[in-house]
N, C-alpha and C positions, 0 to 999 in steps of 0.2 A: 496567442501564446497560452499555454495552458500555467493553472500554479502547482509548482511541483514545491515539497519540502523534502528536506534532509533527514532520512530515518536513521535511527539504529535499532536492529534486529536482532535477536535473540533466538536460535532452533532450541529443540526441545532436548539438543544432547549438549548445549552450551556454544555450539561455534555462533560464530557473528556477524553480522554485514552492515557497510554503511554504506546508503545509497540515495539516490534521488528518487522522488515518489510524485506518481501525477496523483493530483485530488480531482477525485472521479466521482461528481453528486448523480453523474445519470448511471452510474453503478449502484442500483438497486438494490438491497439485501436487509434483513430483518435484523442482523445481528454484524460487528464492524470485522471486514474481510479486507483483503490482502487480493488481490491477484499479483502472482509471484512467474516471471519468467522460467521457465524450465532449469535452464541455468544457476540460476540466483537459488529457487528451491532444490536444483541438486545438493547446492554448499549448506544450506539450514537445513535441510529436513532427512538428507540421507536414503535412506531405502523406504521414500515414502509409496513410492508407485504399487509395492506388493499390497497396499492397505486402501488405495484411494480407489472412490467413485468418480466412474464416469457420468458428466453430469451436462447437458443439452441446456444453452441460456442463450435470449435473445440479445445480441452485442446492434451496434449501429449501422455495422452493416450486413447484419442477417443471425441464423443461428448458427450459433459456435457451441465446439464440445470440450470445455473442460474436466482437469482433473479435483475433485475437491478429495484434499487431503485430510485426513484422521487429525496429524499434527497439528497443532498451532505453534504460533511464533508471538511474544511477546517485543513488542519494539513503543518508542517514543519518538517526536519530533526533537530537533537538536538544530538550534538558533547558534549563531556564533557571542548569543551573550548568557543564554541560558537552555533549559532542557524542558520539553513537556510530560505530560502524567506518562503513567504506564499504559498501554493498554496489553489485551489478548485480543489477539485475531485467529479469524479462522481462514482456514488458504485454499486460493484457488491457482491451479497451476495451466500454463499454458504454452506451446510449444509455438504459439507465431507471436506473442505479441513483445518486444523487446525491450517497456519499461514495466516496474514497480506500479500497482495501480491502487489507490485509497479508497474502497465504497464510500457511500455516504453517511453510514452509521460509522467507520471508522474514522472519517472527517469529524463528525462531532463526538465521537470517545474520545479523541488527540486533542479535544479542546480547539479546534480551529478552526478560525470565518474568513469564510474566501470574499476581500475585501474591495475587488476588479481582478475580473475573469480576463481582460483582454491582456493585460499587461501580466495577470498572475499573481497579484501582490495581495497579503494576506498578513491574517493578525493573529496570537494565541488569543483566546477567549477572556482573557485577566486582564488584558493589555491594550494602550491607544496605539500602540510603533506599529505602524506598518511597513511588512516585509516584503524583498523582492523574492521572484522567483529561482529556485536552483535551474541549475542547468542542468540537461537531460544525460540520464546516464543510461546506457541501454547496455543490456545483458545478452 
């Protein structure tokens, strides 16, 4: 079972989304990204496709062509007793894959340690509670 958390997301013209987020550490990236279902980036980002690069990255099961988008979206993690920092993210969009995806630099800006990978359960970085995983929301 993968650990998924519960974001809330911010576009850069103010609309919002709450969703379920896989934490994806074998999502590689230098700086903490977002891969956003096409769908989910329609609702945040608006007319981002006029602006975004097309961008070739090796996925698990071969190479895939995303879009990286210009926009960013600001979002946090959201616990049913408390909320995590902010971060900015940078977005990658994509038309097959149908959850929320967290790189690994975004896993550690959210303050978050993936505590058992098999069951999903996971902790803020401040804190001993450990949490279970959301259920999967697909776009």
């Amino acid at each position: 079972m993968a650990g998924r958390v519960r974001l809330h997301l911010r576009g850069p013209t103010g609309t919002e989304a709450s969703t379920s987020a896989v934490l994806n550490g074998g999502f590689e990236v230098p700086e903490p990204h977002l891969l956003l279902p096409a769908r989910c980036a329609d609702s945040l980002l608006g007319d981002y496709r006029r602006t975004a690069a097309r961008e070739a990255m090796e996925a698990a099961g071969g190479e895939v062509e995303l879009l990286h988008a210009v926009e960013r979206v600001v979002g946090h993690a959201v616990a049913s007793d408390r909320e995590g920092r902010v971060v900015e993210f940078r977005v990658f969009v994509s038309d097959a894959d149908p959850e929320v995806l967290v790189s690994d630099g975004g896993i550690d800006a959210l303050g978050i340690r993936i505590e058992s990978f098999a069951p999903g359960r996971w902790r803020f970085a401040d804190e001993t509670r450990i949490r279970d995983t959301e259920a999967p929301q697909y776009w």
